[in-house]
C-alpha positions as CSV (number, residue, x, y, z in Angstrom):
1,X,28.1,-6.0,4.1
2,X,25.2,-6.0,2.0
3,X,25.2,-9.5,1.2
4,X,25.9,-10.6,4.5
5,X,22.7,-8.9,5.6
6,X,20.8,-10.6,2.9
7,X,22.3,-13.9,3.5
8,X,20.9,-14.1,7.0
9,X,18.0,-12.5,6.3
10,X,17.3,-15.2,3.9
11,X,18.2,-17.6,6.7
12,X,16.2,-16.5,8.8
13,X,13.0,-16.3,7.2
14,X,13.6,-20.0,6.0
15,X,14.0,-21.1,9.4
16,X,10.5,-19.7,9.7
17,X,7.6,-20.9,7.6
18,X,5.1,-18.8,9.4
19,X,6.8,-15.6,8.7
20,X,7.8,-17.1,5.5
21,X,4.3,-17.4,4.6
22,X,3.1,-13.7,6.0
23,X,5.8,-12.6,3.5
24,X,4.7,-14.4,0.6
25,X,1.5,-13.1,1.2
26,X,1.8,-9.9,1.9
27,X,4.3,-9.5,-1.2
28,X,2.0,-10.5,-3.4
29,X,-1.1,-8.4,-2.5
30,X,0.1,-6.0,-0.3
31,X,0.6,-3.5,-3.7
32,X,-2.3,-4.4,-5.3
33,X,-4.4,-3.5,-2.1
34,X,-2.6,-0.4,-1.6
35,X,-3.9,0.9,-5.1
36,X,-7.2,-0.3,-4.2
37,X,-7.0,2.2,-1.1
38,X,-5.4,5.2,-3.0
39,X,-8.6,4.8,-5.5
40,X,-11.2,4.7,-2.2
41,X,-9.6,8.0,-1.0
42,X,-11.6,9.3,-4.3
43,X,-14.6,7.5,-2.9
44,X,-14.1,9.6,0.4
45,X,-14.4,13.1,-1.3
46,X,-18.0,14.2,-1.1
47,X,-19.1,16.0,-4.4
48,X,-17.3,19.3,-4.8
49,X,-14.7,18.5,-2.5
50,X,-11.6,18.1,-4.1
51,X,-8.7,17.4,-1.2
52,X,-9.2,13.4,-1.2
53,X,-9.7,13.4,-4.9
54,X,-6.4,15.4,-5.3
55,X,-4.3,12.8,-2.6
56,X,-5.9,9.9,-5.2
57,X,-4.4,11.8,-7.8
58,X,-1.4,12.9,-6.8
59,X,-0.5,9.3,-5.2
60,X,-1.4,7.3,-8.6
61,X,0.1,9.8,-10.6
62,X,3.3,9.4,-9.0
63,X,3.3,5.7,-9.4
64,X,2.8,5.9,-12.9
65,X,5.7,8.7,-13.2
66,X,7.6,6.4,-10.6
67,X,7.4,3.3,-13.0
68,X,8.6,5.2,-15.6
69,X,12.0,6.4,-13.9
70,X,12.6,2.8,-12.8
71,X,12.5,1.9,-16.9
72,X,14.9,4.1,-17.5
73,X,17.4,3.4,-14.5
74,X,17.3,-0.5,-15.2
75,X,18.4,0.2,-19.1
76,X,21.0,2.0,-17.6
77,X,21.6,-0.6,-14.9
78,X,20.8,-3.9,-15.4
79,X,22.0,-4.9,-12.0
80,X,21.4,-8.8,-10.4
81,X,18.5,-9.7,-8.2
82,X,20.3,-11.2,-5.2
83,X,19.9,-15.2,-6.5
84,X,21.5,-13.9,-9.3
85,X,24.4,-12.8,-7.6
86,X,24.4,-15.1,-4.7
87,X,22.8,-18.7,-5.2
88,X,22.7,-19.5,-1.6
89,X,19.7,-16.6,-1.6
90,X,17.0,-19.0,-2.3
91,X,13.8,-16.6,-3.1
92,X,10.5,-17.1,-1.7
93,X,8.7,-16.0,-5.0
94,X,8.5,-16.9,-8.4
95,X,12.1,-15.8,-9.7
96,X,11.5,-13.0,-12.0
97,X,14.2,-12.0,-15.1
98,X,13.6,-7.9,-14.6
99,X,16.7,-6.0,-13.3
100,X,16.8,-5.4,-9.6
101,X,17.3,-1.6,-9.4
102,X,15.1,0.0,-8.3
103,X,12.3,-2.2,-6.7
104,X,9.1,-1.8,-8.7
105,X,6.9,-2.8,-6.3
106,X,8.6,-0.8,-3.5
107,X,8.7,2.4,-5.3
108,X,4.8,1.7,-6.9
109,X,3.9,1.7,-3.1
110,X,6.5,4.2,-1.8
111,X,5.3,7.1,-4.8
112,X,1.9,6.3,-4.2
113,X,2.4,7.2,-0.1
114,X,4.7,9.8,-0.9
115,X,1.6,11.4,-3.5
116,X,-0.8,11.3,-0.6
117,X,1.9,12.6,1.7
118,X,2.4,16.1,0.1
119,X,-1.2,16.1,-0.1
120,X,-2.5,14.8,3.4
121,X,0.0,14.7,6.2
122,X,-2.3,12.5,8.3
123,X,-3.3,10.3,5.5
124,X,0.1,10.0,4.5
125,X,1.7,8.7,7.0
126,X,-0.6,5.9,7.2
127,X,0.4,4.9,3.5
128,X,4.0,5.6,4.4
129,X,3.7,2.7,7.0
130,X,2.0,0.3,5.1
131,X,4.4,1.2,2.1
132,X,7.4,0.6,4.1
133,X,6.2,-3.0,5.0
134,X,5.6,-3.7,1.7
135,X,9.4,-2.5,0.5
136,X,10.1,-4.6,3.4
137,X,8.5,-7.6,1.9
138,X,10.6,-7.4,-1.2
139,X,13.8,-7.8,0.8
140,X,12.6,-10.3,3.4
141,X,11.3,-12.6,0.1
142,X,14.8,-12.7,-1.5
143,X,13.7,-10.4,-4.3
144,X,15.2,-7.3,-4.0
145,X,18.4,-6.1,-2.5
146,X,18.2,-3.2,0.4
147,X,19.8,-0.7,-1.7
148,X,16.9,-1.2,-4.6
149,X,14.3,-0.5,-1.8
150,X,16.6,2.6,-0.5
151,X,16.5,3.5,-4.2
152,X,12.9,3.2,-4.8
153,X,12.6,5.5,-1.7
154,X,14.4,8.5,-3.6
155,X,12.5,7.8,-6.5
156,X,9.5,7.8,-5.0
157,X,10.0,10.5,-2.8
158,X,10.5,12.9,-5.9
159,X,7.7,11.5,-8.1
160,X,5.4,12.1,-5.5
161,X,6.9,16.1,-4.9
162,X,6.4,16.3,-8.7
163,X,3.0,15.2,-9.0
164,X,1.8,17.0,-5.1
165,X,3.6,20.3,-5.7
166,X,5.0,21.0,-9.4
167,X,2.3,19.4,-11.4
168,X,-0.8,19.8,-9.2
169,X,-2.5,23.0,-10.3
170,X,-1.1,23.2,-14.0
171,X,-2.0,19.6,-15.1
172,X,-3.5,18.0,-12.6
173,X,-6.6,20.1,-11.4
174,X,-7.7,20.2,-14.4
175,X,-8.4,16.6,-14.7
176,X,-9.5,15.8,-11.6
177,X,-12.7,18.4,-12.4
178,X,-13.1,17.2,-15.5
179,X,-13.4,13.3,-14.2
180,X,-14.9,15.0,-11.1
181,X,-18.3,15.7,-13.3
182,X,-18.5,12.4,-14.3
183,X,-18.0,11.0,-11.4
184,X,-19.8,12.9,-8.4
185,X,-23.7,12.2,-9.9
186,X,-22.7,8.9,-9.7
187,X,-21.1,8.4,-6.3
188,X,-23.9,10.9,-5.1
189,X,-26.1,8.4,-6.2
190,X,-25.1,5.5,-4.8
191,X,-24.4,7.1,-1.5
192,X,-28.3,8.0,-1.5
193,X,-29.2,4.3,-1.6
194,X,-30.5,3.8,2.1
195,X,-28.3,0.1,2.1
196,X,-25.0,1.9,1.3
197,X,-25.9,5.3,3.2
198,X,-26.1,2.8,6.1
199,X,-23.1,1.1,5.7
200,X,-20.9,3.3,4.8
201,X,-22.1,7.0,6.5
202,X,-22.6,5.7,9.4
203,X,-19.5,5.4,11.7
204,X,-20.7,2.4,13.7
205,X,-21.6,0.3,11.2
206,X,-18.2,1.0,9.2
207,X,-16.4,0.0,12.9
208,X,-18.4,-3.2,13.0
209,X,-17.7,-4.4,9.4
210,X,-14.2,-3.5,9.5
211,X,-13.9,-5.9,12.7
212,X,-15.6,-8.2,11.3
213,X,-13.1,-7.9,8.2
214,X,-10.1,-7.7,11.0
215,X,-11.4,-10.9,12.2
216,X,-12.0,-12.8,9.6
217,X,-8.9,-12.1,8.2
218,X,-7.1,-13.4,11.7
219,X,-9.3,-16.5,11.1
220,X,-7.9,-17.4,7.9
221,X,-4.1,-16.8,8.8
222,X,-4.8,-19.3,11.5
223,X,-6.1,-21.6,9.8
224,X,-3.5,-22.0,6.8
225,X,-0.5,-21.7,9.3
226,X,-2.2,-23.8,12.0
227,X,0.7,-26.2,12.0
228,X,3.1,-23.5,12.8
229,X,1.1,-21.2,15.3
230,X,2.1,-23.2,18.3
231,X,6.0,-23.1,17.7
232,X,6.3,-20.1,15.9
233,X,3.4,-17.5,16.7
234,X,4.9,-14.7,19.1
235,X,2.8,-12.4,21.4
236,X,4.0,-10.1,19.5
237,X,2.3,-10.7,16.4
238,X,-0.7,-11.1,18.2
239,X,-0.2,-7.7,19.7
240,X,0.8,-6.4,16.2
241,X,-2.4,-7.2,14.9
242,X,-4.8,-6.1,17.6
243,X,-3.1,-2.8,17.0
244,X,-3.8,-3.0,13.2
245,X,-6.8,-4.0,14.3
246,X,-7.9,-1.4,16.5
247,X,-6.4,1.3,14.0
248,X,-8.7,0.2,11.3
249,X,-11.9,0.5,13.3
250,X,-10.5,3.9,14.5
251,X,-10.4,4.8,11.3
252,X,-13.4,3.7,10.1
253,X,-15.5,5.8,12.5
254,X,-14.4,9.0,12.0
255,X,-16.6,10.7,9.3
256,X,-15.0,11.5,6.4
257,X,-17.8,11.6,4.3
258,X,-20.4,14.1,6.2
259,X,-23.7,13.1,6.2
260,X,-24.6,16.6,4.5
261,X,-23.2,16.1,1.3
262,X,-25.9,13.0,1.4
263,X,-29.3,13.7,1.1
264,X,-31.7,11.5,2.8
């Protein structure tokens, strides 16, 4: 059954260049950006506040710890990526020689979520959704088989208890005051300067830039897939993306960082 779903998944996403190019995409940078937003929730902590610092934490910490299980599962079980075991699956990434089980990248993303998660509900979510479209990615690319992604998700969801819950207070704390003093002059710092105290404490021009960004982004797409928008480009991708969209600049103008912790 498994194979059959993989088979005309693969199919499917052939058939489709456009969505065969938003996977190839998104596969290859959708993990690299999620770290790069786990590291800006440290950025969001004003000095002596600790919660965003301790969602950083916890979600990179259970990436690591995440990466590490995976190591010792694929010793165990060296299983096939699904050309391997099927050659009709042609991948659309580089073929890689690593075992299959679990996904890396899905369960880098999926601990990292699940870290914020038992830190932040609200937060949390958000990287839940965006991690789920990045184990998504794996699958839709040929690269990974469901069950590795369904396995990722039990790793992940365990890492990320560890680090939140069991190793919070007697391990991690402690570290995350001891970078914290290194760290908050700095960040205080910068904040100060009146260019970045404009940009980035005040809600209207974060909302601005990030449609900007939004935009920009939309451009681009367009452009490389122009010879498949016409044929292939749903209204529901455009609606997809308005909503994406309109989330970010949402969430760019609440203030997280309060102008308080700031001195001008």
């Amino acid at each position: 059954m498994e194979y059959s779903f993989e088979q005309w998944v693969n199919t499917q996403v052939h058939a489709h260049p456009l969505v065969g190019s938003v996977v190839v995409e998104f596969s290859n940078w959708g993990v690299a950006l999620f770290g790069v937003l786990a590291v800006g929730l440290w950025l969001l902590s004003p000095p002596g506040d600790t919660r965003w610092k301790r969602a950083c934490t916890a979600g990179l910490s259970a990436a690591a710890l995440g990466l590490l299980v995976n190591q010792v599962i694929s010793h165990l079980w060296a299983r096939p990526r699904p050309y391997e075991a099927h050659h009709d699956i042609v991948p659309l990434l580089a073929r890689s020689a690593d075992p299959s089980f679990p996904s890396d990248h899905a369960t880098a993303a999926l601990s990292i979520a699940f870290g914020i998660f038992f830190v932040s509900r609200r937060a949390g979510w958000l990287f839940l959704a965006f991690a789920g479209l990045v184990s998504a990615s794996r699958v839709l690319a040929g690269m990974h088989h469901p069950t590795d992604v369904l396995a990722s998700l039990v790793v992940a969801a365990a890492c990320g208890f560890a680090t939140a819950r069991l190793a919070m207070e007697p391990v991690l704390a402690p570290l995350i005051r001891l970078t914290s003093r290194a760290t908050d002059p700095v960040l205080a710092r910068v904040a100060g300067l009146p260019p970045v105290r404009r940009t980035l404490l005040d809600a209207r021009v974060r909302s601005v830039v990030v449609l900007v960004v939004c935009v920009a982004v939309f451009v681009r797409i367009v452009i490389a897939e122009r010879a498949h928008l016409l044929d292939e480009m749903e209204l529901s991708v455009l609606t997809a993306w308005v909503c994406v969209g309109a989330v970010a600049v949402h969430l760019s103008a609440m203030r997280y960082w309060p102008r308080s912790a700031v001195r001008d």
